[in-house]
C-alpha positions as CSV (number, residue, x, y, z in Angstrom):
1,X,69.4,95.5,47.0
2,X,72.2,97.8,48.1
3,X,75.5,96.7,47.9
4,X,74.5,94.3,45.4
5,X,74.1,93.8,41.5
6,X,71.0,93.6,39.6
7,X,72.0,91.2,37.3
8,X,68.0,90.5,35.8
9,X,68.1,93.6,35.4
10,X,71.8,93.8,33.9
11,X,70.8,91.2,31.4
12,X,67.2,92.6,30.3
13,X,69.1,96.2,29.6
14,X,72.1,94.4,27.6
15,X,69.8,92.4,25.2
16,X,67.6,95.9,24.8
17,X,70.9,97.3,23.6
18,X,71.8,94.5,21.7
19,X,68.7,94.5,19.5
20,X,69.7,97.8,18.3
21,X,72.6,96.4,16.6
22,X,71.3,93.1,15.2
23,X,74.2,91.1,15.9
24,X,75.2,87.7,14.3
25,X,75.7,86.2,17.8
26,X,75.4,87.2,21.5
27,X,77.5,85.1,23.8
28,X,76.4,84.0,27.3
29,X,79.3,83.1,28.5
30,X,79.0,80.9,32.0
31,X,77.8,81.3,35.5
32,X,74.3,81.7,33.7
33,X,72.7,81.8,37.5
34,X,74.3,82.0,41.1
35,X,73.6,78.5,42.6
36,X,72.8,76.1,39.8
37,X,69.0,75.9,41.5
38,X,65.8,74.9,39.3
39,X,64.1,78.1,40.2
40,X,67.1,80.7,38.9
41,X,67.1,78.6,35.7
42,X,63.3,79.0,35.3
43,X,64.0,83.0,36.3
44,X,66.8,82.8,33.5
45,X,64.5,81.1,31.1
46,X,61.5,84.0,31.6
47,X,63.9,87.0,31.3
48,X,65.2,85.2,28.0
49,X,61.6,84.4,26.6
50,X,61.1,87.7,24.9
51,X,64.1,87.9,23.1
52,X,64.7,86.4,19.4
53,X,68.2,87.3,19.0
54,X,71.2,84.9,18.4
55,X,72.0,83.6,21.7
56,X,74.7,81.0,22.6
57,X,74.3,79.5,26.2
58,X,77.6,78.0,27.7
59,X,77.6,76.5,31.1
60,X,80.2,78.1,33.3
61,X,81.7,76.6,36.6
62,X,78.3,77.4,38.6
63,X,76.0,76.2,36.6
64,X,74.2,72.6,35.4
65,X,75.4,71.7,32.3
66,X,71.5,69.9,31.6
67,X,69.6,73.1,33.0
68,X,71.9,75.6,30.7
69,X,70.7,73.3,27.7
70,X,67.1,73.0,28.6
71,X,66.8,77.0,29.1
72,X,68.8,76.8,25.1
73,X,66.3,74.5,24.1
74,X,63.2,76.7,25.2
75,X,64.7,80.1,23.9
76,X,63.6,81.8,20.8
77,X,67.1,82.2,19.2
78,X,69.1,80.4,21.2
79,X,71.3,78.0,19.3
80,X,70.7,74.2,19.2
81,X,73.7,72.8,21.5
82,X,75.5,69.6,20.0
83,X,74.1,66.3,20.9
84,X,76.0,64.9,24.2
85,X,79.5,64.2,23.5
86,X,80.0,62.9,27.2
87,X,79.6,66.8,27.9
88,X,83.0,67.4,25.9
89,X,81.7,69.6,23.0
90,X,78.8,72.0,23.6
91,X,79.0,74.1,20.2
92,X,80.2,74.0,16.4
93,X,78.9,77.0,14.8
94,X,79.8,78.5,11.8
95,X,78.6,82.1,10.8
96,X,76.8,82.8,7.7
97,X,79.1,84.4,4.6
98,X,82.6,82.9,5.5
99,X,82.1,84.0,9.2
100,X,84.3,83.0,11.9
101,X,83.3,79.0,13.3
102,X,83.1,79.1,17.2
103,X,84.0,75.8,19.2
104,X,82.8,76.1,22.7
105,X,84.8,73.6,24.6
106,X,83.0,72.0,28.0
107,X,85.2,72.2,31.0
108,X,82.7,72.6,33.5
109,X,83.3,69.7,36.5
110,X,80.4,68.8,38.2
111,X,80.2,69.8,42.4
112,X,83.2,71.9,41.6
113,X,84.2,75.4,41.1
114,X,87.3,74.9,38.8
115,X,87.1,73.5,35.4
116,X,89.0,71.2,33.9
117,X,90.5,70.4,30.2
118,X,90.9,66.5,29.8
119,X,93.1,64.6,26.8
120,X,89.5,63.5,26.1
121,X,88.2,67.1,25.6
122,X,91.2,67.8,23.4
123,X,90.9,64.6,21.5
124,X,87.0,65.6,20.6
125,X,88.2,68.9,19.9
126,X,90.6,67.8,17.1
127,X,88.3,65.4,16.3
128,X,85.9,68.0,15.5
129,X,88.3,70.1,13.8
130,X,88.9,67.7,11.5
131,X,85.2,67.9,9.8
């Protein structure tokens, strides 16, 4: 593997680390795999299996939105994302004892490699602030 990155390996060290803190939340933010293919979500979910801590999956712009929230759904710890709001909303969390409430906002676009913030993503944004 010269000249490249060992992210399994990356990953599996950070969560060993992480478990010595016990944190509240562990954010996994995007790009979850490299091509968005069935068998590096399966890879993710297995290096993921052994792990109870707090995890919150978020799709970045190279992965599928469905496969990020069947790896979420299989994953001791991982949080339960929001039902389908036409892919706008992905997370309302609030931390226990007056913690800090996280909205994870979906801007993935699907075959593309930008994202993209619509007046509907806003609108359920505020919508959801509003609750």
């Amino acid at each position: 593997m010269e000249g490249r990155v060992d992210t399994a390996r990356g990953l599996t060290l950070a969560l060993e680390q992480a478990r010595r803190f016990a944190p509240d939340l562990i954010l996994l933010s995007g790009d979850l795999v490299n091509d968005a293919e069935p068998a590096q979500y399966e890879h993710l979910a297995d290096l993921l299996a052994g792990t109870d801590l707090p995890l919150l999956l978020v799709a970045g712009n190279h992965d599928d939105r469905d496969a990020v929230r069947a790896v979420a759904s299989t994953t001791n710890g991982a949080l339960t994302p929001l039902p389908s709001l036409h892919g706008e909303l992905e997370y309302d969390i609030v931390l226990p004892v007056g913690g800090p409430r996280f909205l994870v906002v979906d801007t993935v676009r699907a075959d593309s490699h930008s994202g993209l913030v619509t007046a509907e993503r806003l609108n359920a944004l505020d919508q959801q602030l509003s609750t």
